[in-house]
DOTIMI-549141 format. One line per 3 residues: number of its first residue (from 1); their letters; for each residue x, y, z of C-alpha. Coordinates in Angstrom, 3 decimals, always signed. Each point is the difference from the previous one (the first is absolute). Layout:
<pts>
NUM = a = X/Y/Z | ...;
</pts>
This chain:
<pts>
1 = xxx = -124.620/+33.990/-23.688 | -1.249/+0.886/+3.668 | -1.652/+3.255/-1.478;
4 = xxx = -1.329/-2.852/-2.482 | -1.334/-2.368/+2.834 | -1.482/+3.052/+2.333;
7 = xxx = -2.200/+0.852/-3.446 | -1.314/-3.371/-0.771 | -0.707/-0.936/+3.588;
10 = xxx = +3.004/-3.099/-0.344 | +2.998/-1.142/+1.111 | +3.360/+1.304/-0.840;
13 = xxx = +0.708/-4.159/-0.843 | -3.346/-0.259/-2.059 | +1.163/+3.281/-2.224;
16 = xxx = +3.165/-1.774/-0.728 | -1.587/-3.267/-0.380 | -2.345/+2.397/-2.588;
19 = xxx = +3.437/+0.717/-2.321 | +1.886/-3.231/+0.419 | -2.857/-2.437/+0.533;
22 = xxx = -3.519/+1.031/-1.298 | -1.129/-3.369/-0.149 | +0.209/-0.792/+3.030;
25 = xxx = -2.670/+3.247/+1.102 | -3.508/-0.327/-0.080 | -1.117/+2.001/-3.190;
28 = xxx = -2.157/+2.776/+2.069 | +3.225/+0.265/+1.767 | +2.009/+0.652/-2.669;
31 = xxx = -2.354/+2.252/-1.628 | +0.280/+2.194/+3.457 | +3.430/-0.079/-0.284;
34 = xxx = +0.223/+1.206/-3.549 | -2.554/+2.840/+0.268 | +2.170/+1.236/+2.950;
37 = xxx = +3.034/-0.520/-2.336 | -1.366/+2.206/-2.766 | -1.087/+2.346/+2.341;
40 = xxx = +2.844/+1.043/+1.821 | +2.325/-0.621/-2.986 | +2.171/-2.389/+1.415;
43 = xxx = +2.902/-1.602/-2.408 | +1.650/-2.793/+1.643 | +3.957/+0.283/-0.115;
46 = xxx = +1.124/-3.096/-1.971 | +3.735/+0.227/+1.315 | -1.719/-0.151/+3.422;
49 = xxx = -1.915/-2.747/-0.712 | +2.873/-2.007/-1.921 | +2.135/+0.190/+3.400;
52 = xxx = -3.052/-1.507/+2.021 | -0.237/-2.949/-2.667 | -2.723/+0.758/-1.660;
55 = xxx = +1.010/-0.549/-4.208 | +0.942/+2.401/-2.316 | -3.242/+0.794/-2.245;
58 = xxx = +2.372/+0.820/-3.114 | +0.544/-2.594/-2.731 | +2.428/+0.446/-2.367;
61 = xxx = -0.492/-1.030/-4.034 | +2.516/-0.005/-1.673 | -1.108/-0.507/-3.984;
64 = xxx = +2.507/+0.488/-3.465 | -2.162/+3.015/-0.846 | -2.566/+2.015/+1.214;
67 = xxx = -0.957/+1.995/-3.044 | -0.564/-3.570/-2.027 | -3.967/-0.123/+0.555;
70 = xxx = +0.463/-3.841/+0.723 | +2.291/+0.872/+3.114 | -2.343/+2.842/+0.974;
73 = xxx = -3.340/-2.378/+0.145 | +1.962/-2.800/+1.327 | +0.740/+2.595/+3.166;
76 = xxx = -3.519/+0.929/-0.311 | -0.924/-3.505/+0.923 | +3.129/+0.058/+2.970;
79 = xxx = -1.722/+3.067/+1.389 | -3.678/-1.239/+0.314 | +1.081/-3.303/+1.052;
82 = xxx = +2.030/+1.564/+2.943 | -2.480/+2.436/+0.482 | -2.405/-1.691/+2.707;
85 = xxx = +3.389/-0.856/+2.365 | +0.864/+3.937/-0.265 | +2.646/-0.200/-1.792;
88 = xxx = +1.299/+3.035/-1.788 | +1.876/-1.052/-3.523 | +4.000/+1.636/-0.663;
91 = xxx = +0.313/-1.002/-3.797 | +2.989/+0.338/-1.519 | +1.774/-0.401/-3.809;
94 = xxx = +3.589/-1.983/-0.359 | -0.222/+1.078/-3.694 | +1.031/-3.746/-0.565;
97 = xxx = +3.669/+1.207/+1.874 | +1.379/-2.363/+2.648 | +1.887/+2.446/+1.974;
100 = xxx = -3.184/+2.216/+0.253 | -1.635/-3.110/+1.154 | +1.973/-0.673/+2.839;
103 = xxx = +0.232/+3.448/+0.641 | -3.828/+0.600/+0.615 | +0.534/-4.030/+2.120;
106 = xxx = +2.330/+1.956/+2.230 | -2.565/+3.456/+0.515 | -2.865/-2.404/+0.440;
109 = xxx = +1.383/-1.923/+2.731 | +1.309/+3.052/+2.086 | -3.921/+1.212/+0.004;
112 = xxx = -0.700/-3.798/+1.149 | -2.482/-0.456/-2.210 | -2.870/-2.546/+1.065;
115 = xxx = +1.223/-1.937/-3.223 | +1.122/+0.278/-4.086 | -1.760/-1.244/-3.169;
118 = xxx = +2.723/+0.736/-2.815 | -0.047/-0.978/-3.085 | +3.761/-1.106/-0.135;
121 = xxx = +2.648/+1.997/-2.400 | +2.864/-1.841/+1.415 | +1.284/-3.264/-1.559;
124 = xxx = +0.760/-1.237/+3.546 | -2.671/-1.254/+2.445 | +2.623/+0.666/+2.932;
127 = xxx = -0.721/+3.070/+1.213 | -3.535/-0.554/+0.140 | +0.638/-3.010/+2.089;
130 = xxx = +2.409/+2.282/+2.195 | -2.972/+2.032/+0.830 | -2.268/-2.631/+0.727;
133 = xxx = +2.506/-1.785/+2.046 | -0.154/+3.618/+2.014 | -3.288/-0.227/+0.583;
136 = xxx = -1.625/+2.114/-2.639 | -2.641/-1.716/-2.156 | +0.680/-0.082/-3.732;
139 = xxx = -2.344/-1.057/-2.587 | +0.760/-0.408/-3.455 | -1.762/+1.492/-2.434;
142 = xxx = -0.488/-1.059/-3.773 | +2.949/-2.841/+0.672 | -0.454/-3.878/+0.577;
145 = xxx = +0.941/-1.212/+3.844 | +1.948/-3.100/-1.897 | +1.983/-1.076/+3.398;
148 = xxx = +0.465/+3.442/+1.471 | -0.762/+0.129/+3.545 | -2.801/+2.766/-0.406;
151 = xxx = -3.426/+0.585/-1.134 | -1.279/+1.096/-3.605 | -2.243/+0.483/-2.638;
154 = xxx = +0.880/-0.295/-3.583 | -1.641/-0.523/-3.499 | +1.114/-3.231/-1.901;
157 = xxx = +1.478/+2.891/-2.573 | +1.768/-3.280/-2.538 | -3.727/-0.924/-0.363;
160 = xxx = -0.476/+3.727/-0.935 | +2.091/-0.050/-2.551 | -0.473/-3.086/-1.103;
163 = xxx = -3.799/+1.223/-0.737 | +1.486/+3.010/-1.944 | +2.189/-2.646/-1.868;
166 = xxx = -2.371/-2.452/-0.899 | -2.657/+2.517/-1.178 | +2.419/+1.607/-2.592;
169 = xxx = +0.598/-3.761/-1.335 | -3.606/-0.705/-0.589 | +0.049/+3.013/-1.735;
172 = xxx = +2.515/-1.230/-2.448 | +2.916/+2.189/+1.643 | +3.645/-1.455/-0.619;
175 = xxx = +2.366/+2.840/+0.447 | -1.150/+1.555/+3.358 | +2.135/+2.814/+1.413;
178 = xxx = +0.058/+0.573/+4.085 | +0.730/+3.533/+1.548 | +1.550/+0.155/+3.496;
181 = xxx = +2.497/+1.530/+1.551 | +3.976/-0.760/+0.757 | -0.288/-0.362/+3.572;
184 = xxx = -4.350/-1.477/+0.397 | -1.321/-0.965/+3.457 | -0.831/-3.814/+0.759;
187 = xxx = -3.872/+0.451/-0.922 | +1.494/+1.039/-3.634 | +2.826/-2.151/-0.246;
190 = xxx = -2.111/-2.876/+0.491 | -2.718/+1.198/-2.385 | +2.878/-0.206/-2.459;
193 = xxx = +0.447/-3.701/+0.422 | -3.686/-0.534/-0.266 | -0.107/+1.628/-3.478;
196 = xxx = +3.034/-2.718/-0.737 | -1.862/-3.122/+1.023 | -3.031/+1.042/-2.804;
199 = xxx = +2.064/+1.431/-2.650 | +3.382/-1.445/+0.069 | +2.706/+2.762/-1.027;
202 = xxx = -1.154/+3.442/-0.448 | +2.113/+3.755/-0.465 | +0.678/+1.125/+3.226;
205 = xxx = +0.104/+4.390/+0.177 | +1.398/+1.227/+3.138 | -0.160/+3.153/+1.243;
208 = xxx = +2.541/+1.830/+2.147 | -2.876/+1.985/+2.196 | -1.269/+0.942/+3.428;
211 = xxx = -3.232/-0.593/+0.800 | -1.494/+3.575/-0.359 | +1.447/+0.801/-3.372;
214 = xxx = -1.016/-3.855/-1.355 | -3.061/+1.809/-2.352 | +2.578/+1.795/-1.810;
217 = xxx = +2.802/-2.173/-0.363 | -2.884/-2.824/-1.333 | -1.120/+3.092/-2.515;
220 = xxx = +3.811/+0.438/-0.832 | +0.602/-3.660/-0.800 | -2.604/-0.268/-2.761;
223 = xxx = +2.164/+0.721/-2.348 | +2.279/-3.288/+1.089 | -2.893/-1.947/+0.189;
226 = xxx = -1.158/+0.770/-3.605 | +3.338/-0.472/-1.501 | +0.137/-3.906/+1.009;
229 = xxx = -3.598/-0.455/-1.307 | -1.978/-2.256/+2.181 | -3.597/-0.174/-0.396;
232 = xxx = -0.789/+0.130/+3.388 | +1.322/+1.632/+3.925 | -0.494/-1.065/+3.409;
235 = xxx = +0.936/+2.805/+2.354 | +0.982/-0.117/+3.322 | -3.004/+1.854/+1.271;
238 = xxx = -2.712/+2.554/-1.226 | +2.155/+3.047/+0.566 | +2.311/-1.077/-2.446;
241 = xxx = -2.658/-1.197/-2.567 | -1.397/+3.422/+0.327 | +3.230/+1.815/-0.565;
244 = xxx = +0.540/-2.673/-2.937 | -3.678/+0.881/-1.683 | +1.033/+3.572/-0.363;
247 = xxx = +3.684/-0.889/-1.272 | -1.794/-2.376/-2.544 | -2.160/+2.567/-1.451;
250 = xxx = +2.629/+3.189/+0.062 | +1.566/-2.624/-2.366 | -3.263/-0.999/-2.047;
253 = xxx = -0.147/-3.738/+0.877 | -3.774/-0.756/+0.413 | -1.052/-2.304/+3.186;
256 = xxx = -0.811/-2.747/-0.592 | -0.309/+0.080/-3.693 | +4.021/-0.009/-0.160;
259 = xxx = +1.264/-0.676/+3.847 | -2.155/-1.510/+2.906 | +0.398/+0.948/+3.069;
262 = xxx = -0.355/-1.284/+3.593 | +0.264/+1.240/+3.460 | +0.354/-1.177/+3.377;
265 = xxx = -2.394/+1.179/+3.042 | -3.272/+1.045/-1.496 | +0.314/+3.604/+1.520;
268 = xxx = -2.961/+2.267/-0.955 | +1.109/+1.863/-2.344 | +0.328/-3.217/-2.162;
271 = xxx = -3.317/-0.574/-1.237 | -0.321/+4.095/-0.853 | +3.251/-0.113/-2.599;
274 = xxx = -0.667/-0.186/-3.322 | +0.502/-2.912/-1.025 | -1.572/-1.388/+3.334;
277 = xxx = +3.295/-1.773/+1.559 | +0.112/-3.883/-0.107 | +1.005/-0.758/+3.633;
280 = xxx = +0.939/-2.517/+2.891 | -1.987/+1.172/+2.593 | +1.148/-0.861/+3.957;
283 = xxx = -2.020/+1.163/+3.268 | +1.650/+3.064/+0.828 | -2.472/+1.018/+3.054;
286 = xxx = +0.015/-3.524/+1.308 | +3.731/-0.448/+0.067 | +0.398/+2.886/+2.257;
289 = xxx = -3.116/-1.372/+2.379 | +1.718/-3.440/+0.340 | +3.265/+1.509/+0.864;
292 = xxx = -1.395/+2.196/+2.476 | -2.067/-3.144/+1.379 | +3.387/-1.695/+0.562;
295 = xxx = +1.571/+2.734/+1.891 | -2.660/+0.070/+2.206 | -0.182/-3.799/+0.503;
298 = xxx = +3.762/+0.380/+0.737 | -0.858/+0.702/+3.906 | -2.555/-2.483/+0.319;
301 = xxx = +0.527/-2.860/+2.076 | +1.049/-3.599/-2.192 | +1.028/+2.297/-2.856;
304 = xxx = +1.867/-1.804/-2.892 | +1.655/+1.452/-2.990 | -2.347/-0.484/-2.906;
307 = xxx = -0.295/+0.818/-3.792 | -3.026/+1.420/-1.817 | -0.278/-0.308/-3.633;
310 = xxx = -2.155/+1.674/-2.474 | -0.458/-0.976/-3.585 | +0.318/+2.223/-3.097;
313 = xxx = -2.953/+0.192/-2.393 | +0.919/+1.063/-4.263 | -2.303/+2.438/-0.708;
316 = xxx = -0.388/+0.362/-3.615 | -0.835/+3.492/-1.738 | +0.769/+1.528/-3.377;
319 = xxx = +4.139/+0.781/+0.300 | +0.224/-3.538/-1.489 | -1.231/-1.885/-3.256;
322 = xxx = +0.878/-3.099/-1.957 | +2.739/+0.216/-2.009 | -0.954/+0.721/-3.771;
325 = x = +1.555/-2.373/-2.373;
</pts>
């Protein structure tokens, strides 16, 4: 930092005020001080810096499953909204696994992290109040505040099914299957009682799966699906309509002539399938900006635990068609 300050013609105090503080520096100042960053190659030590008080830059997100594109553009959004403060992203997968959850709780808070958005695998609020009560910021991602003592952003996911519900009904659907898994998330679970408020009773398929093999285990459970003839499915997500289009047609049932279909998410490949997928869409990128606009808010002075909530849109395409009678 002196080699630093002896470059750009500054004070040793006005460097550091350069890393820690750069809004506090006249802008011709800090552009002096940059330029003689980049040209000596200095890399501030962050351990260093942590022991002088100045925060951790890391943020830790902790998502059910990074190689789901909705988790991936979610963190997308966590990144760029974090970006401006400096903040470098650690994203991590629980694979929907509790104990892996409060593993990565444990690795995040020896790095002190500056904070944690985490999309919560755990049944149990607790330990995510533990860690706030310690003094690390959590945010919860893709799960309702209800009277938890932290902030979040959420989708109103019963009204998301609820759309998927009610659109099969006008279509003169009756016996509507729904595809999820034995052991689904909160965002899923309550997508699930959505569908039940518009349709009343419908077969419930569950599959015993992991997140990163649910496109195969959806194409594997086709043949279960078929056998208790419905005329229509609501799946859990997109991945598993996907995997659930190619089971369908390995077996020779035609979408939607014989089986509609409909996802959850609106990820991109959706409107490329053929059929186009029938959808709930939800605002991946924006969820991720919101939650990183909370963490950030969480050091401000006056801050207050607050919800955001987005709502889901149906977006109709060609994986579903009135029922022929």
């Amino acid at each position: 930092m002196r080699e630093v300050a002896r470059v750009a013609g500054v004070s040793v105090s006005t460097v550091a005020n350069v890393l820690s503080r750069p809004g506090i520096v006249a802008p011709e100042t800090r552009l002096r001080v940059q330029q003689a960053i980049d040209r000596i190659g200095y890399v501030p030590n962050g351990a260093a810096r942590q022991l002088r008080g100045v925060p951790s830059p890391i943020v830790g997100s902790v998502t059910l499953d990074l190689a789901n594109p909705f988790h991936a553009e979610v963190n997308r959004g966590i990144e760029d909204g974090l970006a401006a403060a400096g903040c470098l992203v650690l994203a991590c997968s629980t694979d929907l696994r509790p104990d892996t959850e409060t593993r990565l709780l444990h690795l995040l808070q020896q790095q002190n992290v500056r904070g944690i958005i985490i999309s919560p695998a755990h049944p149990d609020p607790a330990q995510l109040l533990e860690v706030s009560r310690r003094g690390t910021p959590v945010v919860l991602l893709d799960h309702p505040k209800e009277r938890l003592d932290l902030c979040a952003v959420a989708v109103d996911d019963a009204l998301g099914g609820r759309l998927a519900g009610e659109h099969l009904r006008e279509l003169g659907h009756r016996r509507i299957a729904y595809l999820g898994a034995t052991v689904d998330p909160g965002p899923v679970t309550r997508r699930r009682e959505g569908l039940r408020q518009a349709v009343g009773e419908f077969l419930d398929v569950r599959m015993d799966v992991h997140p990163p093999s649910l496109g195969e285990a959806a194409a594997a459970a086709a043949g279960r699906i078929v056998a208790l003839e419905p005329t229509a499915v609501v799946c859990l997500n997109d991945t598993a309509a996907l995997g659930l289009l190619d089971g369908l047609a390995a077996l020779g049932v035609r979408v939607p002539e014989d089986l509609s279909i409909v996802g959850y998410d609106d990820l991109p490949f959706a409107r490329r399938l053929a059929p186009a997928l029938t959808t709930v869409s939800q605002p991946k990128y924006q969820l991720g900006l919101a939650a990183a606009e909370l963490l950030l808010d969480e050091g401000r002075p006056g801050h207050a635990h607050r919800e955001v909530r987005f709502q889901p849109q149906l977006v109709v395409r060609a994986s579903t068609a009135a029922l022929a009678h």
